[in-house]
Structures are given as structure tokens and as C-alpha cells.
FIPA-72818 format. One line per 10 residues: their letters; for each residue x, y, z of N, C-alpha, C, O, CB. Coordinates in steps of 0.05 Angstrom, whole numbers, plus 5000, padded with zeros to 4 digits. Glycine has a CB too. Layout:
BEGIN
A) X Y Z X Y Z X Y Z X Y Z X Y Z ~ ...
***
This chain:
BEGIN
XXXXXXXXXX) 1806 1838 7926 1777 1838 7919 1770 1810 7910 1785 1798 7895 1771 1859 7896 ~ 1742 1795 7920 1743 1776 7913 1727 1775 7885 1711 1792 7879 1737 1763 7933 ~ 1734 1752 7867 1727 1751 7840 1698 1745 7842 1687 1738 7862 1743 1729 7823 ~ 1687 1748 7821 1658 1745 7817 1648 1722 7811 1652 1715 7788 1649 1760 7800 ~ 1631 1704 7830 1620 1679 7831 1622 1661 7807 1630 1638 7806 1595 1684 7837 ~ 1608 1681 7781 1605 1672 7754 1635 1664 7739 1641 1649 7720 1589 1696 7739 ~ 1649 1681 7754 1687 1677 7741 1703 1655 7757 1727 1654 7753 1710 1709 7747 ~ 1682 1631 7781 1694 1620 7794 1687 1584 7779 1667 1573 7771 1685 1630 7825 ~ 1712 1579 7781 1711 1550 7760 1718 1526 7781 1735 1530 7799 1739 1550 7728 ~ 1703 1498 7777 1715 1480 7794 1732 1472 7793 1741 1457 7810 1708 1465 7797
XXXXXXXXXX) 1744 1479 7772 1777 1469 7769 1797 1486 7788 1819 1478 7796 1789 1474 7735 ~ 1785 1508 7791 1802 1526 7810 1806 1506 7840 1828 1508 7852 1783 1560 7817 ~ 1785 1488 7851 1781 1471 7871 1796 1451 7875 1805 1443 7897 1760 1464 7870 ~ 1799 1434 7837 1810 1412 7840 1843 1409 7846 1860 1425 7840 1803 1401 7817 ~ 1849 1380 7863 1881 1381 7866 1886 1367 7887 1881 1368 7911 1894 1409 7869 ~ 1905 1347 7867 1912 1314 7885 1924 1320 7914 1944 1335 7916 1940 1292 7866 ~ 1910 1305 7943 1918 1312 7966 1921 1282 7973 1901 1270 7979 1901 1332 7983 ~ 1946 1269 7972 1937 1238 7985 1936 1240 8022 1949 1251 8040 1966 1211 7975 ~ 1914 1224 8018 1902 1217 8053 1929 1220 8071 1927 1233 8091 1887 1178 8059 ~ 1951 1210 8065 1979 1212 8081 1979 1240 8096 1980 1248 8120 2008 1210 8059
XXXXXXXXXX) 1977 1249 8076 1979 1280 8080 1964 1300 8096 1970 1324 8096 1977 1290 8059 ~ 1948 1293 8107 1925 1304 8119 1924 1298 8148 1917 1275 8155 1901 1295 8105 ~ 1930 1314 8164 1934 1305 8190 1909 1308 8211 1894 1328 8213 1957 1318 8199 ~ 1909 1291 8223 1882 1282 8224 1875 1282 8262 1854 1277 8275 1879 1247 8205 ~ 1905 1290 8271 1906 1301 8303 1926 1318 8298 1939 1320 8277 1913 1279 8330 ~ 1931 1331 8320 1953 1351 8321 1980 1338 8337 1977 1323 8357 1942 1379 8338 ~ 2005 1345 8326 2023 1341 8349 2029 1339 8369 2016 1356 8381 2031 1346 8352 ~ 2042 1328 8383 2047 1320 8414 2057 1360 8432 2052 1374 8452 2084 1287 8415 ~ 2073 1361 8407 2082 1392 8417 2072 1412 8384 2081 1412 8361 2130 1392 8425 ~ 2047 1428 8398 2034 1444 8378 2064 1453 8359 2072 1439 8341 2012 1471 8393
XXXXXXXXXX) 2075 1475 8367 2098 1489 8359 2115 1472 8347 2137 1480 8338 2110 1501 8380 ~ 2105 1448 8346 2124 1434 8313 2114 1427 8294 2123 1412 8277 2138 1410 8311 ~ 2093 1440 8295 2080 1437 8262 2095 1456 8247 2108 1476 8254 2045 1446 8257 ~ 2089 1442 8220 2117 1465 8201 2100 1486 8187 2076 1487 8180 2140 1447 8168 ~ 2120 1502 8187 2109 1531 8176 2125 1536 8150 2149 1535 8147 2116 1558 8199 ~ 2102 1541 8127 2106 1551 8101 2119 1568 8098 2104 1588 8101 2089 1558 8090 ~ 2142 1577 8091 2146 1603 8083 2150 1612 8055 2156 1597 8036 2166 1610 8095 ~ 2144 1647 8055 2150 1652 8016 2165 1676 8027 2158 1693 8044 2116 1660 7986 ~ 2184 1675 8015 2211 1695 8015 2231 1697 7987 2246 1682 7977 2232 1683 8040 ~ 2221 1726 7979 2241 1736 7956 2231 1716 7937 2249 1710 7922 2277 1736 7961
XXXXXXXXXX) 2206 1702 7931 2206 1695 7902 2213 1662 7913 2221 1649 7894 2231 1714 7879 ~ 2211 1647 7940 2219 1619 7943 2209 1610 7973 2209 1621 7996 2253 1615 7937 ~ 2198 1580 7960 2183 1575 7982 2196 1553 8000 2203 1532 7990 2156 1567 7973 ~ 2202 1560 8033 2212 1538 8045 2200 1529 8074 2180 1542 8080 2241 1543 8046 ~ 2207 1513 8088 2192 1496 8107 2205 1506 8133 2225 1518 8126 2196 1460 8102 ~ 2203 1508 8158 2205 1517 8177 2188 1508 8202 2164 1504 8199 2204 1537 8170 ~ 2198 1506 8225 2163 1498 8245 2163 1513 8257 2185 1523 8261 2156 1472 8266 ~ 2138 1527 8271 2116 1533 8284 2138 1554 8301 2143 1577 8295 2097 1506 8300 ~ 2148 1539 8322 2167 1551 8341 2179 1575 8337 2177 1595 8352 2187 1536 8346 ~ 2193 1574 8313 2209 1590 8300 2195 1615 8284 2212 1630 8274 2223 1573 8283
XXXXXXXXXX) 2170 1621 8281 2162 1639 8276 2165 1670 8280 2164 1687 8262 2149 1633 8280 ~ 2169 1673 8302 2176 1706 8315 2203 1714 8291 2204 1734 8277 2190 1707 8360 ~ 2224 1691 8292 2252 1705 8270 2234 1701 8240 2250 1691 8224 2292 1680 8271 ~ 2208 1706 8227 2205 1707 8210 2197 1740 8203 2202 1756 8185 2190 1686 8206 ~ 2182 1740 8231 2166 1767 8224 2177 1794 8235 2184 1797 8258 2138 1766 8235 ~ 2178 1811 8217 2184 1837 8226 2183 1850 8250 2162 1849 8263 2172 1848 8215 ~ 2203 1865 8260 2201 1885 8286 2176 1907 8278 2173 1921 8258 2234 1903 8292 ~ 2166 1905 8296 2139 1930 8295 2113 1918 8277 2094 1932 8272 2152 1964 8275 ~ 2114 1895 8270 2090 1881 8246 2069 1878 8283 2073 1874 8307 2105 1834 8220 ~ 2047 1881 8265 2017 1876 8275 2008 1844 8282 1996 1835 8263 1996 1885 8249
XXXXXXXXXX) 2010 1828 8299 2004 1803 8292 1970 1800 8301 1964 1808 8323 2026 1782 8309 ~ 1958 1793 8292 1933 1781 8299 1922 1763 8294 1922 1753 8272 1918 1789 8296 ~ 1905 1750 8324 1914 1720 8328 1881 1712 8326 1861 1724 8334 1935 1711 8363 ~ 1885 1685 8310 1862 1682 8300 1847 1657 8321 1862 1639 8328 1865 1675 8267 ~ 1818 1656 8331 1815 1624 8343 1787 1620 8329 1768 1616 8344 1814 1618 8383 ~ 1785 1621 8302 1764 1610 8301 1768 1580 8299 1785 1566 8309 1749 1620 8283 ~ 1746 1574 8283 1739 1539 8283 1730 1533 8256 1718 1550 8243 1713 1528 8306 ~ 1736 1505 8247 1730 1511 8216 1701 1494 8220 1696 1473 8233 1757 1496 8187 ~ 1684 1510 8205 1648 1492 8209 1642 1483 8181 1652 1493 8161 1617 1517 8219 ~ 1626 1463 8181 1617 1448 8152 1606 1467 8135 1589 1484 8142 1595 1425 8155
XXXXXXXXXX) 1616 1464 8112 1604 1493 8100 1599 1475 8067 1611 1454 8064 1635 1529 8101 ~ 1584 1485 8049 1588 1477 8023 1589 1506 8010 1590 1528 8021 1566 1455 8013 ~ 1588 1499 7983 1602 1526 7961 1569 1511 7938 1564 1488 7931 1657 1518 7940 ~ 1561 1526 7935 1539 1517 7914 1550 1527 7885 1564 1547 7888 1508 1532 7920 ~ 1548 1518 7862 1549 1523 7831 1529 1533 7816 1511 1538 7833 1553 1502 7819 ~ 1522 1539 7797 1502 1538 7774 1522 1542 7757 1538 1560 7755 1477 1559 7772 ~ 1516 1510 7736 1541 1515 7705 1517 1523 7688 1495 1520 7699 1563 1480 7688 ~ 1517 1529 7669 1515 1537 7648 1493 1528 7633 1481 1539 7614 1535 1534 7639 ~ 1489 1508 7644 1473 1480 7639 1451 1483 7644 1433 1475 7630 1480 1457 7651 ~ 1449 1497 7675 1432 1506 7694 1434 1476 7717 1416 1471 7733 1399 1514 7677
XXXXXX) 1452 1464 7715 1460 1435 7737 1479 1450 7762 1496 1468 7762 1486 1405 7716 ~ 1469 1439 7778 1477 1452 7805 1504 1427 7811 1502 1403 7809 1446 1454 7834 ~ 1530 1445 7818 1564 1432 7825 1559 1443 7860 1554 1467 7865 1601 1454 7801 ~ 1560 1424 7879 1570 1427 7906 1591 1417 7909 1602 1398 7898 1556 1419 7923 ~ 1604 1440 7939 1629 1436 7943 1627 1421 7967 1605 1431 7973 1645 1459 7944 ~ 1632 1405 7986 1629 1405 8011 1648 1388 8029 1646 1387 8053 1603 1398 8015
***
């Protein structure tokens, strides 16, 4: 369930990403981008390729193509001063 607008804080937003980090084309071969994993309580790195030995026999996969569009997140603090996200 999602939390209620008024219980949403910008600090929940904030959090150091250096520019390095942010990839800014895709790989030569899609299927080596690395894949996050969380297993039993620990998180480790994996790529793309290798996915099918993550997921369960008989699991549901559904495959997503959207597109990410410019969006902002509007505020009202307390103050009555308007915080944008964008």
C-alpha cells in the first residue's frame, strides 16, 4: 500500500549518486548489465544473462517495455512552500 503523501519526506529522496555511476548508454551486449540480487537476507551482483538460474520453475515473468517520461513529484511543507522533485 502506498504511504500517504503527507507521511512522504524529502529526505526519503535524498542520496549521494556520483555522475560515474550513472550510465548514460547501454552496453555493447544488453545481457551484461548486472543484475541485483537479494537472497536469504544478502545482497549480490550478477549480469543480465544469467537471470533464468535466479528465478523459480513455474514463477510468472512479466515483461515490462515501458519508457521512463519527465515527470516531477510536487510538495507542500508545512510552511505552505512548495518542494519539487524533477
Amino acid at each position: 500500500m502506498m504511504e500517504s503523501p503527507r507521511n512522504i519526506s524529502i529526505k526519503d529522496y535524498t542520496y549521494e549518486l556520483p555522475a560515474e555511476r550513472i550510465a548514460l548508454h547501454p552496453l555493447p551486449e544488453r545481457d551484461a548489465s548486472k543484475l541485483l540480487l537479494y537472497r536469504e537476507g544478502k545482497i549480490s551482483e550478477d549480469v543480465f544473462k544469467n537471470i533464468a538460474g535466479f528465478i523459480p520453475e513455474g514463477s510468472l515473468v512479466v515483461f515490462n517495455n515501458t519508457k521512463v517520461i519527465n515527470a516531477r513529484i510536487r510538495f507542500r511543507r508545512h510552511t505552505g512552500g512548495v518542494v519539487e522533485i524533477f
